[in-house]
C-alpha positions in Angstrom: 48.7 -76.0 35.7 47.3 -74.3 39.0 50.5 -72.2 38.7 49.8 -71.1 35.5 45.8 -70.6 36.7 46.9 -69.0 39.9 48.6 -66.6 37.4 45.8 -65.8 35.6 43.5 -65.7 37.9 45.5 -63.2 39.6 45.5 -60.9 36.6 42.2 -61.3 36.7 41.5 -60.3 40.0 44.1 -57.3 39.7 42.3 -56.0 36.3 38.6 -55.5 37.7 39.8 -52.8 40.1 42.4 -51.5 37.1 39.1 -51.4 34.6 37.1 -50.5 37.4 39.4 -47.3 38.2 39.8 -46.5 34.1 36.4 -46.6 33.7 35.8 -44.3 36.6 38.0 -41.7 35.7 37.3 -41.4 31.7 33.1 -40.8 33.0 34.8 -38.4 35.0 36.6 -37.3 32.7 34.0 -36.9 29.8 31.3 -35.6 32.8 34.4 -32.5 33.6 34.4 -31.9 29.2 30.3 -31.5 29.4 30.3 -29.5 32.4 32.7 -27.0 31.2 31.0 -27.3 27.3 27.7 -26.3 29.4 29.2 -23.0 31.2 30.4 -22.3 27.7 26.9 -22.3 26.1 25.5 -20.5 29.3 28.3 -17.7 29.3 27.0 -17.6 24.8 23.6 -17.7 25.8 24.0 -14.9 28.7 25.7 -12.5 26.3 23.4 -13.1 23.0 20.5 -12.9 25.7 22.4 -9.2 27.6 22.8 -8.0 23.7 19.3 -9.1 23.1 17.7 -7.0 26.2 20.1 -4.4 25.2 18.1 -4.4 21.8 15.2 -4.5 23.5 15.9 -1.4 25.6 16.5 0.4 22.7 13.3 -0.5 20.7 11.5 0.3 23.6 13.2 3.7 24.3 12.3 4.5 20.5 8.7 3.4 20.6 8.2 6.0 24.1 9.9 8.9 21.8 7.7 7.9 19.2 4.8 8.4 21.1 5.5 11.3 23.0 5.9 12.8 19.0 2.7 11.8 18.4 0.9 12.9 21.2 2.7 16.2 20.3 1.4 16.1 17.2 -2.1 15.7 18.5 -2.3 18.4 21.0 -1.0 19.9 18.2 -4.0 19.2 15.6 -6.1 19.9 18.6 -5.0 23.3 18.9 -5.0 24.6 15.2 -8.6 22.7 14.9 -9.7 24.9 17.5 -8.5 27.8 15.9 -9.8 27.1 12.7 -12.9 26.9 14.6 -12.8 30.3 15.9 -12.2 31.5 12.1 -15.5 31.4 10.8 -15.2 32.1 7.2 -17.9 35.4 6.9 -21.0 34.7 5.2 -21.3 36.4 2.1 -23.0 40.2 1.9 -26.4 39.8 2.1 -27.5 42.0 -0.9 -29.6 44.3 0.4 -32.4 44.3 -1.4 -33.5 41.5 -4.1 -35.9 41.9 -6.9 -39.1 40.9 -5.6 -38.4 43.2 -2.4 -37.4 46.3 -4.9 -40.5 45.8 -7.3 -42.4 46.0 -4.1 -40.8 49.3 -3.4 -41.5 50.7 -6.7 -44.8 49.7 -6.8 -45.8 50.7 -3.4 -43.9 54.3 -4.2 -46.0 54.5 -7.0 -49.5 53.8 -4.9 -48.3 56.7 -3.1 -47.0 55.5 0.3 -44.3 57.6 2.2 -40.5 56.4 2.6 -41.4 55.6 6.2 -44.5 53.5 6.0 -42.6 51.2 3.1 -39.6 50.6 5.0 -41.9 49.5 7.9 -44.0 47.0 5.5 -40.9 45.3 4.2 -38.5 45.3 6.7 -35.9 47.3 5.3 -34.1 50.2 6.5 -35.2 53.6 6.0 -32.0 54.3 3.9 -32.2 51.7 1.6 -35.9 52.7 0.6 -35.0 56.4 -0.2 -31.7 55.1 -2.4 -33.8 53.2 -4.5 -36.2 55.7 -4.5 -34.1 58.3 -6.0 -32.1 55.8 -8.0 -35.4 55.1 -10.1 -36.2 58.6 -10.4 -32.5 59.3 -11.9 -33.6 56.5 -14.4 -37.1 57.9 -15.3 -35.6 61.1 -16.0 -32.7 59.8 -18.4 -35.2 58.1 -20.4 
């Protein structure tokens, strides 16, 4: 019987190290798959992330042209605003004599005044006076 337990107990003693070295070498085994699984997902990662600042690039490269259009633009719109500013739209003819200002000259014609002294009073030119002067005598006459 101590032959039979000297047996087993040296299968015993020889299968710890045996375990002990099969153990070791599948965690060394499965730790060489996760290490080269990792550089895997790193060399992915590095190429989706390169693509990515590629993108990124690009988007940013747009949004300067973009802005340099629109700061065009506004110098633009700068520029025709201040040469609409410099076309003043012209007033409208000032008529040169309204009613109130040509019954005045009629009725100080009539009183007797000279062409001179009623230009003077009202502020009107000399011209203007005399033109309406003779304008209402062509009138008078035709009726």
């Amino acid at each position: 019987m101590s032959a039979v337990l000297g047996i087993a107990w040296n299968t015993e003693v020889m299968l710890y190290p045996l375990t002990f070295c099969i153990l070791l070498a599948a965690g060394l085994g499965l730790c060489l798959h996760l290490f080269l699984t990792l550089k895997a997902e790193i060399r992915v990662f590095e190429r989706g992330s390169f693509a990515e600042c590629q993108r990124v690039e690009a988007l940013s490269n747009d949004v300067a042209s973009l802005r340099a259009a629109v700061q065009a633009l506004e110098t633009d719109l700068r520029d025709v605003q201040r040469q609409t500013g410099m076309l003043v739209a012209p007033s409208p003819a000032r008529s040169g004599l309204n009613l109130s200002k040509r019954t005045q000259v009629l009725r100080m014609y009539r009183a007797g005044q000279d062409n001179d002294r009623i230009a003077a009073a009202l502020a009107l030119p000399r011209s203007e006076v005399e033109l309406l002067i003779k304008v209402h005598r062509m009138v008078v006459e035709q009726i």
